[in-house]
C-alpha positions as MATLAB code, in Angstrom:
seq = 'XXXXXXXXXXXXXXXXXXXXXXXXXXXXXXXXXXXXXXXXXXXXXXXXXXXXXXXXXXXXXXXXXXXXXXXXXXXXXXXXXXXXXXXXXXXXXXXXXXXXXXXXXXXXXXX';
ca = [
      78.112   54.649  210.188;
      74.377   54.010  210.183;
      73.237   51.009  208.278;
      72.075   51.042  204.783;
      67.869   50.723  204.042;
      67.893   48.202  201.597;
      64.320   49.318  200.630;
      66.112   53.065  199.750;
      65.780   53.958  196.129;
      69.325   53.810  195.669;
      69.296   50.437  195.818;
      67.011   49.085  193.732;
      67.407   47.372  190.373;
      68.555   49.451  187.129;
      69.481   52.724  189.815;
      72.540   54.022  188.045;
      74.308   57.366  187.968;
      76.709   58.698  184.682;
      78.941   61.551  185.128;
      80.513   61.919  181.873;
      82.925   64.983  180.279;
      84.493   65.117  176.575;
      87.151   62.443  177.372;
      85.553   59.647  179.439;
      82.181   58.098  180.752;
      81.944   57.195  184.824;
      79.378   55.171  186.225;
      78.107   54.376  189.378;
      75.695   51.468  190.428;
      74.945   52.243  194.110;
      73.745   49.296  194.782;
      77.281   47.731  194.014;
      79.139   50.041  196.317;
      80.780   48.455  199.182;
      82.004   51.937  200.585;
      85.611   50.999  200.389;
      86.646   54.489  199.662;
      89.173   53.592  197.481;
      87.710   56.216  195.486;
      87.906   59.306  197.904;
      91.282   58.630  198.947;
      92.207   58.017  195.636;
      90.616   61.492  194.042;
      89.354   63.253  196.814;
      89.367   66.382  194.420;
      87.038   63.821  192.428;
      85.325   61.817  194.631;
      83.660   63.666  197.195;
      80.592   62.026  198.710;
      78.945   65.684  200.584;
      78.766   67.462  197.261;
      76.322   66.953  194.394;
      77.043   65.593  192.186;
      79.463   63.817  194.092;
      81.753   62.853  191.301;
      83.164   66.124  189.798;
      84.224   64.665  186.400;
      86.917   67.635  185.446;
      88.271   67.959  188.670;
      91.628   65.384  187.190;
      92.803   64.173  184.058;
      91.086   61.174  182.345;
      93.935   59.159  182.950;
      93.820   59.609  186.796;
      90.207   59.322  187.213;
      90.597   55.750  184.868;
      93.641   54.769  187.495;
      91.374   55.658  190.711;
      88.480   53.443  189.177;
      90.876   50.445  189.064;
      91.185   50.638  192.594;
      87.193   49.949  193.248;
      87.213   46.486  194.924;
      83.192   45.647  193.933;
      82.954   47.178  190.480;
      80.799   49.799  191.539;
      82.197   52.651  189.681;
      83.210   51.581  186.021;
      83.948   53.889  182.471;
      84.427   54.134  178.996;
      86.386   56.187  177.080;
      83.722   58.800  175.368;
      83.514   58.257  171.019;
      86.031   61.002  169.269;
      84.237   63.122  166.433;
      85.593   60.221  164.037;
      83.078   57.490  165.433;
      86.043   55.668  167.425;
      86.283   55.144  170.887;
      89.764   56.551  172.969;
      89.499   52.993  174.240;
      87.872   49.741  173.039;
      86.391   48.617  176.288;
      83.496   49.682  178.382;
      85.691   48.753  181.702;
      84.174   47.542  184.809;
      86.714   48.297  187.205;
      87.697   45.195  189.376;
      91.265   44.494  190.780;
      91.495   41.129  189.777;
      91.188   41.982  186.087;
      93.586   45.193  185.634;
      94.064   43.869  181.690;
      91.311   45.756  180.664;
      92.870   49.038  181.645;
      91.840   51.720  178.513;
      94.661   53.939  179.331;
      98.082   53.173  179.391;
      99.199   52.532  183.036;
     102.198   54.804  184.203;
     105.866   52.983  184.847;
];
């Protein structure tokens, strides 16, 4: 993999991407991203770094993209839950996805 230009616009202060759909919010901060790929393998139907946009928001459910974000070790990729017609949020939380702090799940985890 070739290196990373750290003087790339990608990675400079405030850069931030928002794919968002009638359920849920994502973003992205490139700068952030360690490349794990937790993401891809995750969603690949989702998460797919050769197309563009390269997060297809209603290729999955809500509920699975929210899941795959909890996987993303730096807290690169984050959501909220978008506001219903009534003003309320689905969730309370904007949620900054980091394994250590799985509490702040929006959704409902699966048994």
């Amino acid at each position: 993999m070739d290196a990373v230009n750290e003087n790339e616009g990608r990675k400079h202060p405030g850069v931030e991407r928002e794919y968002r759909n009638d359920r849920i919010v994502v973003y992205w901060e490139p700068k952030l991203c360690i490349h794990s790929a937790n993401c891809i393998r995750g969603l690949p139907q989702v998460f797919n770094p050769a197309a563009r946009p390269w997060v297809s928001i209603d290729a999955a459910t809500a509920d699975q993209i929210a899941e795959t974000i909890m996987t993303c070790p730096s807290g690169a990729l984050h959501l909220r839950p978008r506001r219903r017609a009534s003003g309320r949020a689905a969730g309370d939380n904007n949620h900054r996805c980091q394994a250590q702090r799985p509490a702040l799940h929006p959704w409902p985890r699966p048994h």
